[in-house]
PAVOLUM-534866 format. One record per residue: residue in three letters; x, y, z of N, C-alpha, C, O, CB in turn. Coordinates in steps of 0.1 Angstrom, whole numbers, plus 2048, in hexadecimal, padded with zeros to 3 digits. Glycine has a CB too. Layout:
N
alaXYZXYZXYZXYZXYZ;...
***
This chain:
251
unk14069C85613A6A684D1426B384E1466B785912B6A9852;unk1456BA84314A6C583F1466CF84B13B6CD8501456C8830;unk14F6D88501476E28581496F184C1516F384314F6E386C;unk13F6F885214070784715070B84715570E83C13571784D;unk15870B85215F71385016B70C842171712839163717860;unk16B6FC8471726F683D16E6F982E1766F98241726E883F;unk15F6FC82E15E6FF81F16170B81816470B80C1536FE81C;unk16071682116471F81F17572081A17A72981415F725829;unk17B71881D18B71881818971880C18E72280719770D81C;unk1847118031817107F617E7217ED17E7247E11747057F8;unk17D72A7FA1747377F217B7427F917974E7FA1617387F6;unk18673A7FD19274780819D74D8001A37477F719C73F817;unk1A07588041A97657F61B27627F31B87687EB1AD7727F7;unk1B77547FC1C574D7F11BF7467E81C27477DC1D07427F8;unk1B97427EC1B17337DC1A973B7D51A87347CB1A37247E0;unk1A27467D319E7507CD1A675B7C81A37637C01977557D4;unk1B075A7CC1BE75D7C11C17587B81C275E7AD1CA75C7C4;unk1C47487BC1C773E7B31BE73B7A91C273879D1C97347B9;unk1B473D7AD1A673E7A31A87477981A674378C1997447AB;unk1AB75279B1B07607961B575C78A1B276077F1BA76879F;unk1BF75278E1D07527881CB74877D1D07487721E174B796;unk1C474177F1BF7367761B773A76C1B77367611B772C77D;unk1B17407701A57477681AA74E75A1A874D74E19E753771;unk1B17577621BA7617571C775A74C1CC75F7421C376E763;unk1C974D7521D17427461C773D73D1CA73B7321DA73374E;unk1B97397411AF73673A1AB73C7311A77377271A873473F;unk1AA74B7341A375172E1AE75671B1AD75770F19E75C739;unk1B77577291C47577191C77527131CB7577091CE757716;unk1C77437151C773970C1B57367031B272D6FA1CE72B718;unk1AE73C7071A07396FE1A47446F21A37426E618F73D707;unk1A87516FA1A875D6EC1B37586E01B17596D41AE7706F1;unk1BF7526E51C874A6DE1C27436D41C27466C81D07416E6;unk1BA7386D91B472A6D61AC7316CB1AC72E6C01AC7216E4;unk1A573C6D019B7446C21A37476B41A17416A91967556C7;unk1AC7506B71B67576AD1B87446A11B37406971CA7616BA;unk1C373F6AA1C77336A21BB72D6991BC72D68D1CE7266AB;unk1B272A69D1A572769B1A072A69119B72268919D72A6A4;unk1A073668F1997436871A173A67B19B73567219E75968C;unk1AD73B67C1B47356691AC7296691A972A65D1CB730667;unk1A772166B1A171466618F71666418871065D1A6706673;unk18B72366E17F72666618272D65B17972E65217572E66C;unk18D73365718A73B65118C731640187734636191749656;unk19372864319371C63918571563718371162C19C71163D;unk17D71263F17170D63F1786FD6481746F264516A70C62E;unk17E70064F17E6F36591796EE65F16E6F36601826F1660;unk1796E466616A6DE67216E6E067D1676E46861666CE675;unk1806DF67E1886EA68D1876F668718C6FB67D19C6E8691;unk17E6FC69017E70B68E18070F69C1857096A6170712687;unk17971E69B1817276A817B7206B81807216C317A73C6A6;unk16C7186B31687126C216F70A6C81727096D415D70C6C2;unk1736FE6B817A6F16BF18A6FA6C31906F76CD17C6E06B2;unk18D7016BD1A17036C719B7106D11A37156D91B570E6B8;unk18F7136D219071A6E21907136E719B7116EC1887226E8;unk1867076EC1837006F718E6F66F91926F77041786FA6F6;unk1946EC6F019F6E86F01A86EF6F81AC6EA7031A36E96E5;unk1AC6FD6F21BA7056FB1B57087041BC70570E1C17126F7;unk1AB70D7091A470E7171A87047221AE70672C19570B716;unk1A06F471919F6EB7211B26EA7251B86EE72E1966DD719;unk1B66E471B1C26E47201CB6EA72B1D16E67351C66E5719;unk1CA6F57251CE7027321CC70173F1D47027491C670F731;unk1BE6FD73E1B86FE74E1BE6F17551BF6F17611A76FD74F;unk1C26E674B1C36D97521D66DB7521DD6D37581BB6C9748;unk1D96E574B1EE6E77521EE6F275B1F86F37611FD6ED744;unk1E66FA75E1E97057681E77017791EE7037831DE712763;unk1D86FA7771D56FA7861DD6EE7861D56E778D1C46F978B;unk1EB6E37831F46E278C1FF6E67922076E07981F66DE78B;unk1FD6F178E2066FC7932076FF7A22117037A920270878E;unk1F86FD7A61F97047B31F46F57BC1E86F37C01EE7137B4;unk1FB6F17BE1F66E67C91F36E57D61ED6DD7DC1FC6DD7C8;unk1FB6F27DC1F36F67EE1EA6F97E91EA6EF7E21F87037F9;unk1E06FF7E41D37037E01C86F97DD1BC6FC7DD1D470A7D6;unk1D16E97D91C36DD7D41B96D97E41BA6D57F01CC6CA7CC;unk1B16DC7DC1AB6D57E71A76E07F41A56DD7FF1B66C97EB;unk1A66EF7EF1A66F77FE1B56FA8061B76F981219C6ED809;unk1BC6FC7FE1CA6F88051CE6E78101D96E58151CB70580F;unk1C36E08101C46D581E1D16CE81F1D96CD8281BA6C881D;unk1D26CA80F1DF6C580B1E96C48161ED6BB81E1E46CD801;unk1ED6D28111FD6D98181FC6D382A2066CE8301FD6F2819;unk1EF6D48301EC6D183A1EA6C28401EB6BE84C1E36D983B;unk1E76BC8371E76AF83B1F26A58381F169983D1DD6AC836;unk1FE6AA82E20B6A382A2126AD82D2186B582420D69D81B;unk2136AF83B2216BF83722E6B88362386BD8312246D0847;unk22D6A983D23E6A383E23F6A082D2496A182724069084A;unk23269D82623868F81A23269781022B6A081323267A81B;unk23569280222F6967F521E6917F921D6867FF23868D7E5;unk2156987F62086967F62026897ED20B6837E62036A27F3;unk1F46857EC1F46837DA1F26897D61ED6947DA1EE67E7D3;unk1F66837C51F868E7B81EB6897B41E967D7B420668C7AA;unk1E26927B21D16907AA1D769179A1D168A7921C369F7AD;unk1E06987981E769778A1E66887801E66897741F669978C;unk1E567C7871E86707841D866D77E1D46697731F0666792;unk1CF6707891C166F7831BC67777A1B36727731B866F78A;unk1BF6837781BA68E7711C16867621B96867591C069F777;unk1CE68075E1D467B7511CA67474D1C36787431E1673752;unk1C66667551BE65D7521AF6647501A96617451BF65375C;unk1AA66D75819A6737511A067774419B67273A19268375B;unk1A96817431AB6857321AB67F72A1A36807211B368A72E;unk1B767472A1B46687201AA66171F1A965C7141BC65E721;unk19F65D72919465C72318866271F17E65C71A191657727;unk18A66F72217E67571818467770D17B67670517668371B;unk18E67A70819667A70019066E6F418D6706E91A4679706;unk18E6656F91856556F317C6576F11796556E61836496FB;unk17165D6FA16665F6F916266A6ED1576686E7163662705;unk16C6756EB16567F6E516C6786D516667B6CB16B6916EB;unk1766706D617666B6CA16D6616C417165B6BA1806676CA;unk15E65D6CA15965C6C814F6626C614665B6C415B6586CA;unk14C66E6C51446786C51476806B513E6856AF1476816D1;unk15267F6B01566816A115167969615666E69716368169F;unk14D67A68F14767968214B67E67414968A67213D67D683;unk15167566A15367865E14867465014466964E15F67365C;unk14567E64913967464214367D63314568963411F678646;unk14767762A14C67E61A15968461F16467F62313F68D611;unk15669361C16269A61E15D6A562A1626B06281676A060F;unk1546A26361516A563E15169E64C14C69364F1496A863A;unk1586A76531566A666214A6AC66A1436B66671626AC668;unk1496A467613E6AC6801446A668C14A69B68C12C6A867E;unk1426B06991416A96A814C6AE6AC14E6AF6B81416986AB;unk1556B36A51626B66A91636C36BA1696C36C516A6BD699;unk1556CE6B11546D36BF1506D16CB1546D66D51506DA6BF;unk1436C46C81436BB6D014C6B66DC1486B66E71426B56CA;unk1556B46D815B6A76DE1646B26E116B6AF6EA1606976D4;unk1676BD6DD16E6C96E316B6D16F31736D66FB16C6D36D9;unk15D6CF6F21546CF6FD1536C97081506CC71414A6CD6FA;unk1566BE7031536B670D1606B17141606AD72014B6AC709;unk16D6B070C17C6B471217B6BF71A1806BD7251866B7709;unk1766CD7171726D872316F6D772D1756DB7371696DE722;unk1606CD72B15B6CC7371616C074115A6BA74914E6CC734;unk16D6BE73E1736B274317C6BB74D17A6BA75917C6A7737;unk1846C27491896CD7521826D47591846D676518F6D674D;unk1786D975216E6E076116F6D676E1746DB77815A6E275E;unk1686C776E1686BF7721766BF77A1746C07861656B9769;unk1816BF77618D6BE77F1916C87871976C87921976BB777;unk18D6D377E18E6E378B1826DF79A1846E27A51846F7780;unk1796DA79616E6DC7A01776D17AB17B6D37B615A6D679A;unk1786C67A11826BB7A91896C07B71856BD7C218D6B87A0;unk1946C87B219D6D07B919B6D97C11A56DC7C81A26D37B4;unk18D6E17C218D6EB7C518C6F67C318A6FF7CB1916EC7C7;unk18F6F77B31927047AF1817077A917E70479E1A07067A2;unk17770F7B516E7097B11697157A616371279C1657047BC;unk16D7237AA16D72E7A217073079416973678B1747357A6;unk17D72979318472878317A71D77A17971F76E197721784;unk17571378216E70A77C16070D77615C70A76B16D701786;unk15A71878114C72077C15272977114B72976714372B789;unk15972E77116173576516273575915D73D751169736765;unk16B72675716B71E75015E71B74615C71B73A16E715757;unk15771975414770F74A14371F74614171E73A135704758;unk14172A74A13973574213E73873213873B72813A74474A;unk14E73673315873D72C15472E71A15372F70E16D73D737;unk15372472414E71371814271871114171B705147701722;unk13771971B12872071912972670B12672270012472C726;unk13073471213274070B1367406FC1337486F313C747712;unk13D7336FB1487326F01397286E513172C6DC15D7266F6;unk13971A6EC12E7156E211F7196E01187136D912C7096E5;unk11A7256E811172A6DF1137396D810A73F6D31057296E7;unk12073E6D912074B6D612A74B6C71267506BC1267556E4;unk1377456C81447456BF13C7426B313D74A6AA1507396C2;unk1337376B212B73269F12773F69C12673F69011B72569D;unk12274E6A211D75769D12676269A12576C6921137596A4;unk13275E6A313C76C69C14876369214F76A68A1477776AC;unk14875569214D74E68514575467614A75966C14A73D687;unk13775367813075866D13676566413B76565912475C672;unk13177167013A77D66D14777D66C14978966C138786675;unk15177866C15D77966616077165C15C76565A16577866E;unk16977B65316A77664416E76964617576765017677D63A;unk16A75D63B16F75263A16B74D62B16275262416A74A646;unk17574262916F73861D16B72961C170720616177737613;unk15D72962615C71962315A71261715671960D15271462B;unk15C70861615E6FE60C14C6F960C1426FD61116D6F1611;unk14F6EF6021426E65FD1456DD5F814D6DD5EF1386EC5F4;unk1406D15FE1476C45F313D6BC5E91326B65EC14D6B65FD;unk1436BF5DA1396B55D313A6B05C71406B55BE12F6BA5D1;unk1356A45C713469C5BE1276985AF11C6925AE1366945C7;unk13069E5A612969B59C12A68E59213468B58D12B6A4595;unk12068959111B67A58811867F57D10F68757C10E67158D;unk12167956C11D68656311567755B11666D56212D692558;unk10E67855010867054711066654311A66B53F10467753D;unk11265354011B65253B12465552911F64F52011A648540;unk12A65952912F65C51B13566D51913D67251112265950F;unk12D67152213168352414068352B14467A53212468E531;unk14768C52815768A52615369C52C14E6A4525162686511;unk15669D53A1586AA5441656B05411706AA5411586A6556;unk1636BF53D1706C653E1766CF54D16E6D854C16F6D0531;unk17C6D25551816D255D1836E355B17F6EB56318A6C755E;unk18A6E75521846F854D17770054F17670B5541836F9541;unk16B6F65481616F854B15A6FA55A15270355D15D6F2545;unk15E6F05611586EF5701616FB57815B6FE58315B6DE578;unk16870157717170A57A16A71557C16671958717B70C571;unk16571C56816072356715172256E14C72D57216372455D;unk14971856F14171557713F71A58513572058814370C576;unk14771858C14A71859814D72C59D14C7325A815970D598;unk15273158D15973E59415374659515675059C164743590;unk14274658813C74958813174A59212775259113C748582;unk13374359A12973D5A61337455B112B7475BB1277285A8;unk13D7485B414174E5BF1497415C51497415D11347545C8;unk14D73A5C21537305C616572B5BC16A7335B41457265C5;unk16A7225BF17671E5BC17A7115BF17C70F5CB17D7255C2;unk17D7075B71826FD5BA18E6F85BE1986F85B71806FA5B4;unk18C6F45C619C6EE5CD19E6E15C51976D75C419C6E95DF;unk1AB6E55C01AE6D85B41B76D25BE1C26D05B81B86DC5A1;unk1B76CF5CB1C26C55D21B76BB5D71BB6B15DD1CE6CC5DF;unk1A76BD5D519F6B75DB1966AC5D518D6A55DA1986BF5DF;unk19E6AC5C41956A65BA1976965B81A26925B81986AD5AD;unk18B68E5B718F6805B818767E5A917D6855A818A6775C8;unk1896795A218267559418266659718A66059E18C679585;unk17766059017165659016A65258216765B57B16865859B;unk16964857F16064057115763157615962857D16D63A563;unk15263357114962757613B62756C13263056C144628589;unk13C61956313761855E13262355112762554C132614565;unk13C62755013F63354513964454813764E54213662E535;unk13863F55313565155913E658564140655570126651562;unk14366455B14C66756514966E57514367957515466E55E;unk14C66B57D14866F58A15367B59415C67559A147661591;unk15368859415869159415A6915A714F6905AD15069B58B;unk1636915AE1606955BC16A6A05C117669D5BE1616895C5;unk1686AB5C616D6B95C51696BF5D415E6BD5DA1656C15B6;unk1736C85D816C6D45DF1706E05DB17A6E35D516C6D45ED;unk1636EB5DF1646F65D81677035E21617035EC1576F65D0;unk16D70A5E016E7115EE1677205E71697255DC1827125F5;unk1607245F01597325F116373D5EF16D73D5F7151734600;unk1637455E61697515E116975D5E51727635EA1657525D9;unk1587605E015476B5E41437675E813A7625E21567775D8;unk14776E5F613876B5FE1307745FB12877460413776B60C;unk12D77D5F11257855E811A77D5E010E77E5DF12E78D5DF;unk1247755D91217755CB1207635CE11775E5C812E77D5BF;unk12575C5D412374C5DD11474D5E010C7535E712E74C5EF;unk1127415D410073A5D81037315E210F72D5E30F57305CA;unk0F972C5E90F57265F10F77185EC0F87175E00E972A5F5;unk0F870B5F30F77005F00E86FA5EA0E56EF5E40FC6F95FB;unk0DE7065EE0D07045E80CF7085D70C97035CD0C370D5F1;unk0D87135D80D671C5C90E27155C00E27175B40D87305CB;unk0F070D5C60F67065BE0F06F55BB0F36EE5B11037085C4;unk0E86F35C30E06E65C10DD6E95B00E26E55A60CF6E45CD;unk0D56F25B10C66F65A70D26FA5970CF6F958B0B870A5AF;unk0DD6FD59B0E57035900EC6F65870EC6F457B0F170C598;unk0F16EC5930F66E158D0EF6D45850F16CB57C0FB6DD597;unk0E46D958E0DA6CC5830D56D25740D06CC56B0C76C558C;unk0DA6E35760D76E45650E46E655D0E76EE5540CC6F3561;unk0EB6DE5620FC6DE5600FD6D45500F36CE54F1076D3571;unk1046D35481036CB53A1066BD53E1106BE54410E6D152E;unk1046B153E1076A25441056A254C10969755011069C545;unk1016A95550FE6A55660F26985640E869A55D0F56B7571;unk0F668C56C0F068156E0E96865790DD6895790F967556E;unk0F26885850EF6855930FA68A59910568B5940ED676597;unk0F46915A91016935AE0FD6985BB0F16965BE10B69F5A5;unk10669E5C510469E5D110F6A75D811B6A55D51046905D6;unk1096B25E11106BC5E610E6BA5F11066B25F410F6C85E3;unk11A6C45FD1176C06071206CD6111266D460811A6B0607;unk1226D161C1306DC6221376CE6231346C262612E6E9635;unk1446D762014E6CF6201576D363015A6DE62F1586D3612;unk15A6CE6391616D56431666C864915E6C064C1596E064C;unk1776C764B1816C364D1886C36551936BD6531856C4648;
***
């Protein structure tokens, strides 16, 4: 059985340095991870600023703390192999990554022109490294870690809001069969609503003599940008609108 004083190595002002030293790579690599981030919310992405913090976080934390390897473990290491190379926990820590790595790719979901889970499975790569700090020892950087994850998935979706961005919307219009859609018109449609169509997103379709329109529209001006409730109600009094179906588009 552990005696106190052995546990205490784990909480002594060299490994509480190192803690230090870890922490402050973590923390730099999350504000990083934000900034890069910020360009794909600000596109309306599904990687936004949560999924590349935690990501660069996670990563970070899982290249720095092998840096210091008298320190794994309480320093014991150094003490118990001083003739020979120790083991490398490096070898297990690859294999945990590559398999949550599996796991969180299962945690992603595509349904149209929409993603989900991505932050998910971003999370939980996180918490895969916390997991390997505690492993080692680093038990400080690890509590750190988890506040800094915390911090990020319930706080970042509210300052994504407040900062300018243009998410998209994906949708698909079913026109009457025999109605012949002009592509000018939906434009003007669209610009008036605060919105804009991305013509690299357009898929056209016919079936059974109705043409089937599939598009996304990217937000303009968030002034003057109805809602997907108030563009519902706009489109069904649209001229040939059969049927159709909206949805956030995020990628």
């Amino acid at each position: 059985m552990p005696t106190p004083s052995y546990l205490l190595r784990y909480w002594s002002d060299a490994t509480l340095s190192v803690n230090l030293v870890v922490f402050a790579n973590i923390f730099g690599a999350l504000l990083l991870g934000l900034i890069a981030g910020y360009e794909r919310t600000y596109h309306g992405r599904a990687a936004g600023m949560r999924t590349y913090g935690l990501v660069c976080m996670a990563a970070c934390a899982l290249t720095v703390f092998a840096g210091y390897p008298l320190q794994w473990f309480g320093g014991t290491l150094a003490e118990a192999f001083p003739s020979h190379i120790p083991p490398d926990p490096t070898r297990v820590v690859q294999g945990i990554v590559t398999g949550i790595g599996f796991l969180g790719a299962g945690m992603i979901m595509k349904d149209g022109l929409s993603i989900s889970g991505l932050t998910s499975a971003a999370s939980l790569w996180a918490s895969s490294a916390i997991g390997i700090l505690v492993g080692v020892g680093f038990y400080a950087a690890a509590i750190l870690l988890t506040l800094l994850s915390a911090s990020l998935m319930m706080w970042a979706s509210r300052i994504e809001r407040l900062l300018p961005a243009h998410p998209a919307i994906s949708i698909t219009l079913t026109y009457r069969p025999g109605f012949k859609p002009e592509r000018r018109a939906l434009d003007q449609v669209a610009r008036e609503r605060g919105y804009q169509v991305a013509g690299g997103s357009f898929l056209v379709r016919l079936h059974e003599g109705r043409h089937i329109w599939r598009f996304v529209a990217v937000e303009m001006d968030r002034k003057k940008a109805l809602p997907i409730t108030g563009l519902a109600g706009d489109l069904a009094d649209l001229e040939g609108i059969e049927a159709f179906e909206i949805g956030h588009a995020r990628n």
